[in-house]
N, CA, C and O atoms as a GROMACS GRO file, in nm:
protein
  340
    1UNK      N    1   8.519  -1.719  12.983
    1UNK     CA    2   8.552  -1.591  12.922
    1UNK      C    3   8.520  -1.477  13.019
    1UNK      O    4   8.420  -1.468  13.091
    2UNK      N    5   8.619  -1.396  13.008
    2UNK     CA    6   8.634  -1.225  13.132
    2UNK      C    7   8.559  -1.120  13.031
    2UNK      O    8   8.460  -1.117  12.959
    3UNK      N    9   8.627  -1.067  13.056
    3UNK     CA   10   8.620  -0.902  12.987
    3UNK      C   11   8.694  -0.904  12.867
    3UNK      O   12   8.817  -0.914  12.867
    4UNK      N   13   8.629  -0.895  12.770
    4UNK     CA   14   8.680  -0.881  12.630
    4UNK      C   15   8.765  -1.007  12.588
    4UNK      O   16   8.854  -0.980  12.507
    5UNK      N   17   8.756  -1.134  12.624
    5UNK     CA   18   8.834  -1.236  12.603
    5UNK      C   19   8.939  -1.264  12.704
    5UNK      O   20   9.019  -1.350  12.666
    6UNK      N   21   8.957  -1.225  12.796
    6UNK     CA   22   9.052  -1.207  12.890
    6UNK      C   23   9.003  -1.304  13.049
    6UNK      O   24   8.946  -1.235  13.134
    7UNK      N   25   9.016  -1.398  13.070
    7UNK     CA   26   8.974  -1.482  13.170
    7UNK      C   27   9.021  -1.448  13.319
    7UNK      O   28   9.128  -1.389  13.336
    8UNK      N   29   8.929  -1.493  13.443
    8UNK     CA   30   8.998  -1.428  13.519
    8UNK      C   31   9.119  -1.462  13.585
    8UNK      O   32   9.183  -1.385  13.656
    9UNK      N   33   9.155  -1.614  13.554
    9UNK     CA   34   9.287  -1.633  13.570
    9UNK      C   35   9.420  -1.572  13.551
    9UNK      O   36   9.520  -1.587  13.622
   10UNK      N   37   9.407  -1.497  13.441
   10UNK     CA   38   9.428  -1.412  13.297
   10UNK      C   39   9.473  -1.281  13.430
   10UNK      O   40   9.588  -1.253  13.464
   11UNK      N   41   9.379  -1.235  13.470
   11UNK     CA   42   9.364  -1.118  13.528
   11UNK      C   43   9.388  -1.063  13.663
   11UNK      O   44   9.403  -0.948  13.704
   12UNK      N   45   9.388  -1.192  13.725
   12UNK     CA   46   9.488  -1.248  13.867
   12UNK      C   47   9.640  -1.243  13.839
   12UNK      O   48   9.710  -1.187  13.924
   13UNK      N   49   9.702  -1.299  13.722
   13UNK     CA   50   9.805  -1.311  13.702
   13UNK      C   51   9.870  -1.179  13.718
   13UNK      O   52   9.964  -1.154  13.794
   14UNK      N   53   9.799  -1.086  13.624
   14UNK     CA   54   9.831  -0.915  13.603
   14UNK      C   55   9.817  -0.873  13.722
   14UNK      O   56   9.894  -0.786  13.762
   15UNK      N   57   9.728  -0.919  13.796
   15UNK     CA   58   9.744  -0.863  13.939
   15UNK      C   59   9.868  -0.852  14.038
   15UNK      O   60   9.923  -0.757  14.093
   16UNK      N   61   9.892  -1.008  14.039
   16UNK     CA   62  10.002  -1.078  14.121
   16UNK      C   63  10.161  -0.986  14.053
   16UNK      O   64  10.253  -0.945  14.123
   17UNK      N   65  10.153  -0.977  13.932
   17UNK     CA   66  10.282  -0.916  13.863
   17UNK      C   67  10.266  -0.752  13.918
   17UNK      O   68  10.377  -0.722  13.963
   18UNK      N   69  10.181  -0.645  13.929
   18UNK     CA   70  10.154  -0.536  13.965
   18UNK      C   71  10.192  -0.535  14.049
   18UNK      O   72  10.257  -0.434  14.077
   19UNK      N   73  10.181  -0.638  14.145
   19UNK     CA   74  10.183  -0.623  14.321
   19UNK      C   75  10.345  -0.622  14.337
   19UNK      O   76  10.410  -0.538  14.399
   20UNK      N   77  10.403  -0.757  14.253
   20UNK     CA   78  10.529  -0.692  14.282
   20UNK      C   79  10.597  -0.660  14.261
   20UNK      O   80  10.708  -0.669  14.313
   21UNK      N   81  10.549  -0.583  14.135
   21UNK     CA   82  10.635  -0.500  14.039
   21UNK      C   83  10.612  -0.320  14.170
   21UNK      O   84  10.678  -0.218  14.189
   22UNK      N   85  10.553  -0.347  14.194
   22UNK     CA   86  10.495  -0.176  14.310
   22UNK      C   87  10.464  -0.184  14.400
   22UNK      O   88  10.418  -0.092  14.468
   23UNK      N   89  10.481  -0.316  14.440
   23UNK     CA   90  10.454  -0.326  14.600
   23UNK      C   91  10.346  -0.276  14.629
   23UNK      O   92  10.292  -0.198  14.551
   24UNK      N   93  10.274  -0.318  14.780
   24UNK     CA   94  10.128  -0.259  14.826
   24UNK      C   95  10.154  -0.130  14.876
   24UNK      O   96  10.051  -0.062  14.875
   25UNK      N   97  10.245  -0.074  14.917
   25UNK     CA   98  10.275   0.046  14.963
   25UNK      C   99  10.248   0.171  14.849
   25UNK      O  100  10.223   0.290  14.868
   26UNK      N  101  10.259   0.123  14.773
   26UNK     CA  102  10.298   0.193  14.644
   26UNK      C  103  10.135   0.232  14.582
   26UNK      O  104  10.077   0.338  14.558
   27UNK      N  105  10.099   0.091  14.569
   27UNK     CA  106   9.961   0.105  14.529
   27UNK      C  107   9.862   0.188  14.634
   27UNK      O  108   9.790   0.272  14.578
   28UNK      N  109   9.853   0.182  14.722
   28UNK     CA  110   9.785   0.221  14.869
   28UNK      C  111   9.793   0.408  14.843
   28UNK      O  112   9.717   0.505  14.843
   29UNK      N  113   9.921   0.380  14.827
   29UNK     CA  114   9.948   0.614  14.773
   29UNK      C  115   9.888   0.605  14.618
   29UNK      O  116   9.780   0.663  14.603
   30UNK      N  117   9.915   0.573  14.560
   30UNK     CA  118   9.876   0.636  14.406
   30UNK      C  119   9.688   0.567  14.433
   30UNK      O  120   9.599   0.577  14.348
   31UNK      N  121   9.676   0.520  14.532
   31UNK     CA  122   9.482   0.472  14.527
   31UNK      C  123   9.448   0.611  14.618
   31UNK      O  124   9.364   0.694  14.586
   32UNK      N  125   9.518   0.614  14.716
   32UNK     CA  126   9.501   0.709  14.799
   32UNK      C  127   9.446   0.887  14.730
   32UNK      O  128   9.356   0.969  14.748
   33UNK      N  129   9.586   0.867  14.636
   33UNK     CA  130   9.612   1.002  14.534
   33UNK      C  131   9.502   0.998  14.469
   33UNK      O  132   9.436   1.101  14.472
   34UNK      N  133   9.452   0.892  14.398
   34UNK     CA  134   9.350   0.923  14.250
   34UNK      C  135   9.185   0.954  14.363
   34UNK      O  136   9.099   1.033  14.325
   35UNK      N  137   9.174   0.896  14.462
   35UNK     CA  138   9.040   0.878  14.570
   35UNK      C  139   9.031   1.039  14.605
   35UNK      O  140   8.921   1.093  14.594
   36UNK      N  141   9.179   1.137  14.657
   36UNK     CA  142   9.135   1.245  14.696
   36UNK      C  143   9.135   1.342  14.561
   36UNK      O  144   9.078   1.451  14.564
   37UNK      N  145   9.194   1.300  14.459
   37UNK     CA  146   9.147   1.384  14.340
   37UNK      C  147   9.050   1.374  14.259
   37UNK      O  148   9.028   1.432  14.152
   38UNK      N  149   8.981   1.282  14.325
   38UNK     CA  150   8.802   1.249  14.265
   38UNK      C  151   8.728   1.338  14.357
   38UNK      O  152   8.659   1.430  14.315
   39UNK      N  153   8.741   1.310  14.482
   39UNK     CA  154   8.696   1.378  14.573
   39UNK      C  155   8.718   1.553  14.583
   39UNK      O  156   8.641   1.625  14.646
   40UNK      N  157   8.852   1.608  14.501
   40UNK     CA  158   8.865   1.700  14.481
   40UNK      C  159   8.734   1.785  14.397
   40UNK      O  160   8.668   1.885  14.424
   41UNK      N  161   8.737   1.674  14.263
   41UNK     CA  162   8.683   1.746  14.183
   41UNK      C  163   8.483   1.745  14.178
   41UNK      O  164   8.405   1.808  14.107
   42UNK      N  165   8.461   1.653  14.277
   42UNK     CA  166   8.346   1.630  14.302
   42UNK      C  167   8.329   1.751  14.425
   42UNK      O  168   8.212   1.773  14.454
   43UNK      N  169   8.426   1.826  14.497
   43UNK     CA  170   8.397   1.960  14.549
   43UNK      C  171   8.406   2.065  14.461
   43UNK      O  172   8.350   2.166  14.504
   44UNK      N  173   8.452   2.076  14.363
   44UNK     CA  174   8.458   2.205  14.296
   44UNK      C  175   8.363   2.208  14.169
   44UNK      O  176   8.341   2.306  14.098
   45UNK      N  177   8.310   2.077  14.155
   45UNK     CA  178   8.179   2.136  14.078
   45UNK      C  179   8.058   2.130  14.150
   45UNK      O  180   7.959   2.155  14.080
   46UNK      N  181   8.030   2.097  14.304
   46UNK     CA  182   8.004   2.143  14.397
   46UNK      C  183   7.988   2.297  14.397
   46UNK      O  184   7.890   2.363  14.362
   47UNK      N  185   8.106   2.339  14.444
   47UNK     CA  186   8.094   2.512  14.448
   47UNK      C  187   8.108   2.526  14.324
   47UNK      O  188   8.016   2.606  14.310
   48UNK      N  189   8.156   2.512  14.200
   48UNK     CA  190   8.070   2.582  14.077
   48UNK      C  191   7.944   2.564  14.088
   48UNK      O  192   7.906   2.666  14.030
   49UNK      N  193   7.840   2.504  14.122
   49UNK     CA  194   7.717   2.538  14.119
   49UNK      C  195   7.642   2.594  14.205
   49UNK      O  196   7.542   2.664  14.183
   50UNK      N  197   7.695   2.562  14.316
   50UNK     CA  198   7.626   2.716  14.402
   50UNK      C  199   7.687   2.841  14.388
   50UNK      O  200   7.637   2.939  14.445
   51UNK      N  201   7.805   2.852  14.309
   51UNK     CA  202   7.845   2.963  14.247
   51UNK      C  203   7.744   3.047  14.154
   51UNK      O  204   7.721   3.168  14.162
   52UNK      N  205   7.696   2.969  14.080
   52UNK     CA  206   7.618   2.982  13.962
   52UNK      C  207   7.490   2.967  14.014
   52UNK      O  208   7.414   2.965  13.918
   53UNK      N  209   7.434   2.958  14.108
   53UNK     CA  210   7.299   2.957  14.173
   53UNK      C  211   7.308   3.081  14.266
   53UNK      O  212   7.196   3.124  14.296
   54UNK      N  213   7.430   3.163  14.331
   54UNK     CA  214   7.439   3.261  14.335
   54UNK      C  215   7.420   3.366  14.255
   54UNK      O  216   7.355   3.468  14.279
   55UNK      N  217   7.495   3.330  14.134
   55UNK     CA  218   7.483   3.458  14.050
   55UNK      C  219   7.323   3.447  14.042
   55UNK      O  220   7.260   3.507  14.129
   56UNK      N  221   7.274   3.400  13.977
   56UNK     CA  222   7.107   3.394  13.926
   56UNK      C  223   7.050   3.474  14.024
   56UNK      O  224   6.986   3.574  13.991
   57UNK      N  225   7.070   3.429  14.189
   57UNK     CA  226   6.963   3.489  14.244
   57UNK      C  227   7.005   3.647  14.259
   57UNK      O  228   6.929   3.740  14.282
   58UNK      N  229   7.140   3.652  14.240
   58UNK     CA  230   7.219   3.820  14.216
   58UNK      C  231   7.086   3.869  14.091
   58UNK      O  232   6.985   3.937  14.105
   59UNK      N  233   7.119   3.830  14.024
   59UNK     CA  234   7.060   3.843  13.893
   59UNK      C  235   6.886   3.891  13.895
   59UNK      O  236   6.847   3.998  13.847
   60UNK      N  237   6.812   3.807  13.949
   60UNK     CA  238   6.683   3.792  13.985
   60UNK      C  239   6.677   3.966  14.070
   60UNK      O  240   6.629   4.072  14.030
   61UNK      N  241   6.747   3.932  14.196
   61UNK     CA  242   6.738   4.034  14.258
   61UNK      C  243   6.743   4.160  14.180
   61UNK      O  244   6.648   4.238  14.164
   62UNK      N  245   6.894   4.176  14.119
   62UNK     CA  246   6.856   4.321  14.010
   62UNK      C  247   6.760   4.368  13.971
   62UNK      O  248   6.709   4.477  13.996
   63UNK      N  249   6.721   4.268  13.890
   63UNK     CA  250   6.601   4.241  13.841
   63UNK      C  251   6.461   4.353  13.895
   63UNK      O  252   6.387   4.428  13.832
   64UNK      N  253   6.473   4.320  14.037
   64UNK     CA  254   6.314   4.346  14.102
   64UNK      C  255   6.315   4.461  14.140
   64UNK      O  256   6.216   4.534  14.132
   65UNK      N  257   6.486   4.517  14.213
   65UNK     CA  258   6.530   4.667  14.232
   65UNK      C  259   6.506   4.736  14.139
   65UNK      O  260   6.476   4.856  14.144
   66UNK      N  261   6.524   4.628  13.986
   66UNK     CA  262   6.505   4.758  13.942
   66UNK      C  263   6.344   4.781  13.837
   66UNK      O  264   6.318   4.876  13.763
   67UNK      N  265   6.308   4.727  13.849
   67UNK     CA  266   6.174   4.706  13.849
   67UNK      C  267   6.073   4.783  13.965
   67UNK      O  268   5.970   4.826  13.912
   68UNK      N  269   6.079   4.805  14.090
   68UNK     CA  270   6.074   4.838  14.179
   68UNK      C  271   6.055   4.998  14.201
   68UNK      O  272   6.038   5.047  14.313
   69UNK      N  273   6.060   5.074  14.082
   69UNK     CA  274   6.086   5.169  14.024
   69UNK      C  275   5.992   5.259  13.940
   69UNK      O  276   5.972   5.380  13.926
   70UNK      N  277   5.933   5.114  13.880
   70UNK     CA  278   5.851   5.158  13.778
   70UNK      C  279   5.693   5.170  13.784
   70UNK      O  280   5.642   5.068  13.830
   71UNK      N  281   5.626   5.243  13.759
   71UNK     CA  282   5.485   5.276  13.805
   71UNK      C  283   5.408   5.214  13.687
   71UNK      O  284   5.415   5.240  13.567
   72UNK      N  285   5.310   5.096  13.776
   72UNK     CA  286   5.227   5.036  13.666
   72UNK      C  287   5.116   5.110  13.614
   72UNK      O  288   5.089   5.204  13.688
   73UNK      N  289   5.043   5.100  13.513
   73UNK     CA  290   4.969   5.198  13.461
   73UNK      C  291   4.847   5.203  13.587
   73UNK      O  292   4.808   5.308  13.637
   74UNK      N  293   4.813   5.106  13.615
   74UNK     CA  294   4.645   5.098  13.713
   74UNK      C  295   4.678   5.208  13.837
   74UNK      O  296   4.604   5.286  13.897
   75UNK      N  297   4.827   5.180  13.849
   75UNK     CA  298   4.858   5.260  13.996
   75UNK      C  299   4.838   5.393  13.946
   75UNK      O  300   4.761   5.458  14.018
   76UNK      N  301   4.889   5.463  13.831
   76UNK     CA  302   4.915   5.583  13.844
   76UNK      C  303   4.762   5.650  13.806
   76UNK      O  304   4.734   5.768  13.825
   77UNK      N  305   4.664   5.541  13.743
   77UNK     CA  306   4.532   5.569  13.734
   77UNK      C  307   4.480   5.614  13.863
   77UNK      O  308   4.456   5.733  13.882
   78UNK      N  309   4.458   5.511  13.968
   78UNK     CA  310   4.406   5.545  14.100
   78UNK      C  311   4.507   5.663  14.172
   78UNK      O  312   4.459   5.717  14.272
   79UNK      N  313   4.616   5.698  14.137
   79UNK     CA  314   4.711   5.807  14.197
   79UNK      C  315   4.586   5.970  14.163
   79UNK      O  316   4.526   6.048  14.237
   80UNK      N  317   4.600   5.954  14.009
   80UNK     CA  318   4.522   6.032  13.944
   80UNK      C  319   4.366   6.064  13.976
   80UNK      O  320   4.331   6.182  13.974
   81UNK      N  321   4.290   5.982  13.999
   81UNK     CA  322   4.166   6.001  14.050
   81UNK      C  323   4.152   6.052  14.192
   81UNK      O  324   4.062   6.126  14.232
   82UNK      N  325   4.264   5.994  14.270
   82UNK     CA  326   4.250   6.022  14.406
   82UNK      C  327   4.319   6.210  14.396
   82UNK      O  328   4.301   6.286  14.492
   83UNK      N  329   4.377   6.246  14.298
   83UNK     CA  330   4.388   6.380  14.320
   83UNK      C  331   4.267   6.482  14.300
   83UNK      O  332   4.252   6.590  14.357
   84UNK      N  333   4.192   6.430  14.217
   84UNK     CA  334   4.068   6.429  14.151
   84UNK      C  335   4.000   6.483  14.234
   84UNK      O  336   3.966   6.601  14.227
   85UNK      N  337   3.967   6.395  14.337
   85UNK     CA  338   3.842   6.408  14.440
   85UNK      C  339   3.900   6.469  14.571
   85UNK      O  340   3.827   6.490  14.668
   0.00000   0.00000   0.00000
């Protein structure tokens, strides 16, 4: 017994009929075709994620500019004393 009841004699046969029902030429392009459109899509969620690891650090950055801005209370204490004296 194969795969799901299917023996591999069974499965050679389907082979042998494929081959020359499409010839190896045939098969060789449409293997060729499906290999670089795997490969396609294994680049573009690739760059979707350093896409998206871009934005964040965009993001982060805003973030600190604008933060960067703001006067924490301790600072403006010692600002204050030092006018003081």
């Amino acid at each position: 017994m194969g795969f799901g009841g299917i023996s591999i004699w069974q499965l050679l046969i389907v082979l042998v009929i494929v081959l020359l029902l499409f010839g190896t030429k045939r098969l060789r392009n449409i293997g060729s075709d499906l290999g670089n459109a795997v490969k396609g899509f294994k680049n573009s969620i690739k760059d979707g994620e350093a896409q998206q690891e871009q934005d964040q650090q965009a993001q982060n950055q805003a973030k600190i500019e604008q933060r960067e801005g703001e006067v924490i209370e301790g600072e403006a204490q010692k600002e204050k004393d030092k006018d003081k004296v």
